[in-house]
C-alpha positions in Angstrom: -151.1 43.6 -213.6 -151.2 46.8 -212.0 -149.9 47.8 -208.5 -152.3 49.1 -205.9 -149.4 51.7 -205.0 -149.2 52.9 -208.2 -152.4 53.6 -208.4 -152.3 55.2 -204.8 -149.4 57.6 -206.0 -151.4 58.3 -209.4 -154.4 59.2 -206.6 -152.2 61.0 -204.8 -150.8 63.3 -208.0 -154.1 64.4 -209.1 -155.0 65.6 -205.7 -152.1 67.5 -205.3 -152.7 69.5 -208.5 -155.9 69.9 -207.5 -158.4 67.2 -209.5 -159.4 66.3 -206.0 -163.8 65.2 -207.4 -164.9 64.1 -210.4 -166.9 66.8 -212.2 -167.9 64.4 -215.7 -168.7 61.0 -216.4 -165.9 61.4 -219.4 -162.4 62.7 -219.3 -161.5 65.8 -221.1 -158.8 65.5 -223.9 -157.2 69.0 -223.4 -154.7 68.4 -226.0 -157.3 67.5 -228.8 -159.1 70.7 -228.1 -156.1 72.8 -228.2 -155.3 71.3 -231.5 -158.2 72.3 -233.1 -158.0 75.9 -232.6 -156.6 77.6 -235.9 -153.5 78.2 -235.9 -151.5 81.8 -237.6 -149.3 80.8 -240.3 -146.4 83.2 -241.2 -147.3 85.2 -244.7 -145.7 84.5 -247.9 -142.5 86.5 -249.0 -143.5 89.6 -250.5 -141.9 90.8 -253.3 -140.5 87.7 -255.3 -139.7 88.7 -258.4 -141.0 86.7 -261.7 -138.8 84.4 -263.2 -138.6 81.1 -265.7 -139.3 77.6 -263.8 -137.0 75.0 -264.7 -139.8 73.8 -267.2 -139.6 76.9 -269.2 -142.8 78.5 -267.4 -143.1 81.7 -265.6 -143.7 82.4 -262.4 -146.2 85.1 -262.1 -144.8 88.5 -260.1 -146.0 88.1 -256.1 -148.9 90.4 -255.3 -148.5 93.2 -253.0 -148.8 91.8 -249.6 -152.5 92.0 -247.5 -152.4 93.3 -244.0 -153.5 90.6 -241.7 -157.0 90.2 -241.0 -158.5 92.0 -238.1 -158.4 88.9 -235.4 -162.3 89.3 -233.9 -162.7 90.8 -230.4 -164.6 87.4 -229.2 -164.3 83.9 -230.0 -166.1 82.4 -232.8 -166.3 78.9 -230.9 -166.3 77.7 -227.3 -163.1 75.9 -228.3 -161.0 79.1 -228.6 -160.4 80.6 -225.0 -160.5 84.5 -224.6 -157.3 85.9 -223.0 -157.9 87.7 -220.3 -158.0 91.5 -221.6 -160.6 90.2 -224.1 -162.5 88.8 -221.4 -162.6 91.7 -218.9 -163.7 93.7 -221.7 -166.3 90.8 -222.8 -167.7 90.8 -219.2 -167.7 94.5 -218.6 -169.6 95.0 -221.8 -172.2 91.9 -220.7 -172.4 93.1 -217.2 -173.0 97.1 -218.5 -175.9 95.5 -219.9 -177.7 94.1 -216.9 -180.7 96.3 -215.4 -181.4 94.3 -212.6 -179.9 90.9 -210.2 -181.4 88.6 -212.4 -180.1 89.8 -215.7 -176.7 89.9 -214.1 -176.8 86.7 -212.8 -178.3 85.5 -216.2 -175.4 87.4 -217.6 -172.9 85.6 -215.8 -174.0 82.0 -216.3 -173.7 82.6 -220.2 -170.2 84.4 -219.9 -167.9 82.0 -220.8 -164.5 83.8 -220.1 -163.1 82.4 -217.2 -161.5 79.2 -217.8 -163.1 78.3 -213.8 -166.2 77.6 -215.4 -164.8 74.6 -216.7 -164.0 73.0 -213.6 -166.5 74.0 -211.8 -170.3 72.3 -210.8 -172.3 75.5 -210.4 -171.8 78.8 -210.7 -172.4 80.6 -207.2 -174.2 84.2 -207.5 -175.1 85.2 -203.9 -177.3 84.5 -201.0 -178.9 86.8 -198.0 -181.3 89.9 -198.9 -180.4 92.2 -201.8 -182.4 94.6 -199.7 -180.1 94.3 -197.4 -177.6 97.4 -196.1 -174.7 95.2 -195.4 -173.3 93.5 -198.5 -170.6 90.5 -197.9 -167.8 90.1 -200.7 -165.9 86.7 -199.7 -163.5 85.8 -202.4 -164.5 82.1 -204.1 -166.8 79.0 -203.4 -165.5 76.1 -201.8 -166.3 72.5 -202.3 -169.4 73.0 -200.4 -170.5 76.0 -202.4 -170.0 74.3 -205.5 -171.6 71.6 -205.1 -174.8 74.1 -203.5 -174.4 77.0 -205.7 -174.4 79.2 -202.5 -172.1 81.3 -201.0 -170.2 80.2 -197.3 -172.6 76.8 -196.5 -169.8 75.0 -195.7 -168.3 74.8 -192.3 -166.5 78.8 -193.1 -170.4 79.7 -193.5 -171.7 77.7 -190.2 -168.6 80.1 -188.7 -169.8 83.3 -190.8 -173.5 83.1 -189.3 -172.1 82.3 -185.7 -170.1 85.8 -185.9 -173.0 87.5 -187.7 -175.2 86.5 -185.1 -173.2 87.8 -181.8 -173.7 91.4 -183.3 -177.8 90.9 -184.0 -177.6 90.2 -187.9 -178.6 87.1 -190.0 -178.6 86.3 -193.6 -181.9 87.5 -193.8 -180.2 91.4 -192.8 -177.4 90.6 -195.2 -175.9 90.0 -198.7 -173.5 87.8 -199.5 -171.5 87.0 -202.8 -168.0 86.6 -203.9 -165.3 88.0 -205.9 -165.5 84.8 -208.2 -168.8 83.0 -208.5 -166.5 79.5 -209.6 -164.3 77.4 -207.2 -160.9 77.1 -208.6 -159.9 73.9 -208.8 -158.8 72.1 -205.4 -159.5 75.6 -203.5 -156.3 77.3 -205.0 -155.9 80.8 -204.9 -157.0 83.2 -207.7 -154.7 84.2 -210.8 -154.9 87.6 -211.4 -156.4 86.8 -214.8 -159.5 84.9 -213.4 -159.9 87.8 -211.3 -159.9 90.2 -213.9 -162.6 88.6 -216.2 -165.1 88.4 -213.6 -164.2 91.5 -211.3 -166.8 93.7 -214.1 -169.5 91.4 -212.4 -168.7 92.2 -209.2 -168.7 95.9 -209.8 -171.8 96.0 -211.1 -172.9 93.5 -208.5 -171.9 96.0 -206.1 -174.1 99.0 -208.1 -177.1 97.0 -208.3 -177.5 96.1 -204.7 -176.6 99.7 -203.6 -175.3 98.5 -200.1 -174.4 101.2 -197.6 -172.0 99.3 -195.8 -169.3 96.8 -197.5 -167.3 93.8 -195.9 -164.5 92.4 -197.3 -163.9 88.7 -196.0 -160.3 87.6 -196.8 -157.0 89.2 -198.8 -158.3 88.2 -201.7 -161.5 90.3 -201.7 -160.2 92.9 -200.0 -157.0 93.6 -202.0 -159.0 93.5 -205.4 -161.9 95.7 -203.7 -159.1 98.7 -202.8 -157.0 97.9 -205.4 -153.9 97.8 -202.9 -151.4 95.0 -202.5 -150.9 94.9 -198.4 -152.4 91.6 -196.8 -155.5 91.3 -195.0 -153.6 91.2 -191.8 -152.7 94.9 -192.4 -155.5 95.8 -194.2 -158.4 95.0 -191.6 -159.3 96.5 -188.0 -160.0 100.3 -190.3 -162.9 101.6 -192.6 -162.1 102.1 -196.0 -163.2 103.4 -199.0 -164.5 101.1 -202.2 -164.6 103.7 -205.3 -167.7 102.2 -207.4 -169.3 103.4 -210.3 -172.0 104.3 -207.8 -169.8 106.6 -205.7 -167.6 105.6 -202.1 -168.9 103.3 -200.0 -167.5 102.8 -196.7 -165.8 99.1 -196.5 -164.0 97.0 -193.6 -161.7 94.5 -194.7 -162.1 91.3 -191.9 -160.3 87.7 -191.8 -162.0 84.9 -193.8 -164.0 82.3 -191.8 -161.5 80.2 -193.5 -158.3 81.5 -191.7 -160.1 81.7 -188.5 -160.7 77.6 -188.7 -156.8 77.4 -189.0 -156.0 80.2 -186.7 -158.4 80.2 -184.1 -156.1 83.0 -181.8 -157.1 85.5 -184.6 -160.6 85.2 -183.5 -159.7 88.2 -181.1 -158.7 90.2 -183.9 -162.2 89.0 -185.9 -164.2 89.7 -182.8 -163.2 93.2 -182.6 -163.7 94.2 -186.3 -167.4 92.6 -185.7 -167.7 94.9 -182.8 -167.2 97.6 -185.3 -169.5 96.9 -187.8 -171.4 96.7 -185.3 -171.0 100.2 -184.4 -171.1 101.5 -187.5 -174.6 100.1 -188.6 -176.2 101.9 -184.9 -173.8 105.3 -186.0 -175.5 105.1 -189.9 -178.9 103.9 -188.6 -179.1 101.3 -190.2 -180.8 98.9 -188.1 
């Protein structure tokens, strides 16, 4: 018979490492899929020199040894993960490609490098006006994104388009995406490597929408979008510069709608860099 608190605790496991929703009607069996992928077996001795068996026949002189096999720059099945250089250079490649949102997006849906796609019920590309001169970069979907395929229309969002509307702007005068378009799983922070294999995306993201004005919500998106490693509590309150392919484009780093739900005090701090973007958009003329 089994016990109802053994069951609670196994409950309480799996949300703690972050299977907190089901996401397919059958389990996964992790272990039989890593035990299919081929496996590099050391080469033979080279040089072994010929010589009788005990049966009287010879063994035939080794052949020079083969260099190994150029391993290919993709996986040949989805079983066989990419590591994460392989993918970055995957996704830049697939992203270079795109000449417009939707191929991108296209693009993205069909990349299969980022181990988040796994876990994850939708893949979230953006929301708001690509016309737009304001582009938002937030850093991943949350439970509520997932499950809409939207970015921030959860409760952060219901607090993003409160803010957005004290300084005049709407979704409909914005753009808003994320560093990663896949929740990690139990809203964990990042690894660097899932940032890396999408972060081509972005970038080109970024080019395509040709925004004057760029806002970093959260460490996350603003660390990855300067390429420094202070916290967003240092980083925000001052324009900054995003180096593109497309050239600088002036960018303020802000507080995620997410930090200001557990910190509501910070909302002065948040309330002052809206003031500025505020000002800047009259200074550029943008409205």
């Amino acid at each position: 018979m089994i016990d109802v608190c053994d069951i609670l605790d196994a409950l309480r496991w799996h949300a703690d490492i972050g299977c907190d929703e089901a996401i397919g009607d059958e389990p996964t069996d992790w272990a039989a899929l890593t035990a299919r992928m081929p496996v590099r077996t050391a080469p033979a001795a080279a040089g072994r020199a010929a010589g009788p068996l005990p049966s009287g026949r010879a063994v035939p002189a080794a052949a020079p040894p083969r260099p190994p096999a150029r391993p290919p720059a993709f996986p040949e099945s989805p079983d066989q993960p990419l590591g994460a250089s392989e993918a970055g250079i995957h996704a830049r490649a697939r992203a270079a490609e795109a000449g417009s949102l939707e191929a991108l997006e296209a693009a993205l849906r069909a990349f299969d490098g980022c181990p988040l796609k796994a876990t994850a019920m939708n893949t979230v590309f953006a929301d708001g006006n690509p016309q737009a001169a304001v582009m938002l970069i937030g850093e991943a979907p949350g439970e509520d994104e997932d499950r809409q395929g939207k970015p921030f229309v959860g409760v952060s969002g219901k607090l993003l388009d409160r803010m957005l509307a004290q300084v005049g702007l709407d979704r409909g005068a914005v753009y808003i995406t994320n560093i990663l378009p896949w929740r990690p799983p139990g809203n964990r922070s990042p690894t660097q490597a899932e940032i890396a294999a999408c972060l081509p995306f972005l970038e080109r993201h970024v080019e395509l929408v040709k925004p004057r004005l760029l806002v970093a919500l959260g460490g996350v998106s603003a660390k990855t979008l300067l390429n420094r490693a202070e916290g967003i509590t240092r980083l925000r309150g001052q324009w900054r510069s995003y180096e593109g392919a497309g050239g600088a484009i002036p960018l303020m780093p802000m507080l995620h709608p997410a930090y200001l739900l557990r910190n509501p005090i910070a909302k002065r701090e948040a309330w002052r860099d809206m003031l500025a973007l505020k000002q800047k958009i009259e200074e550029e003329g943008l409205k």
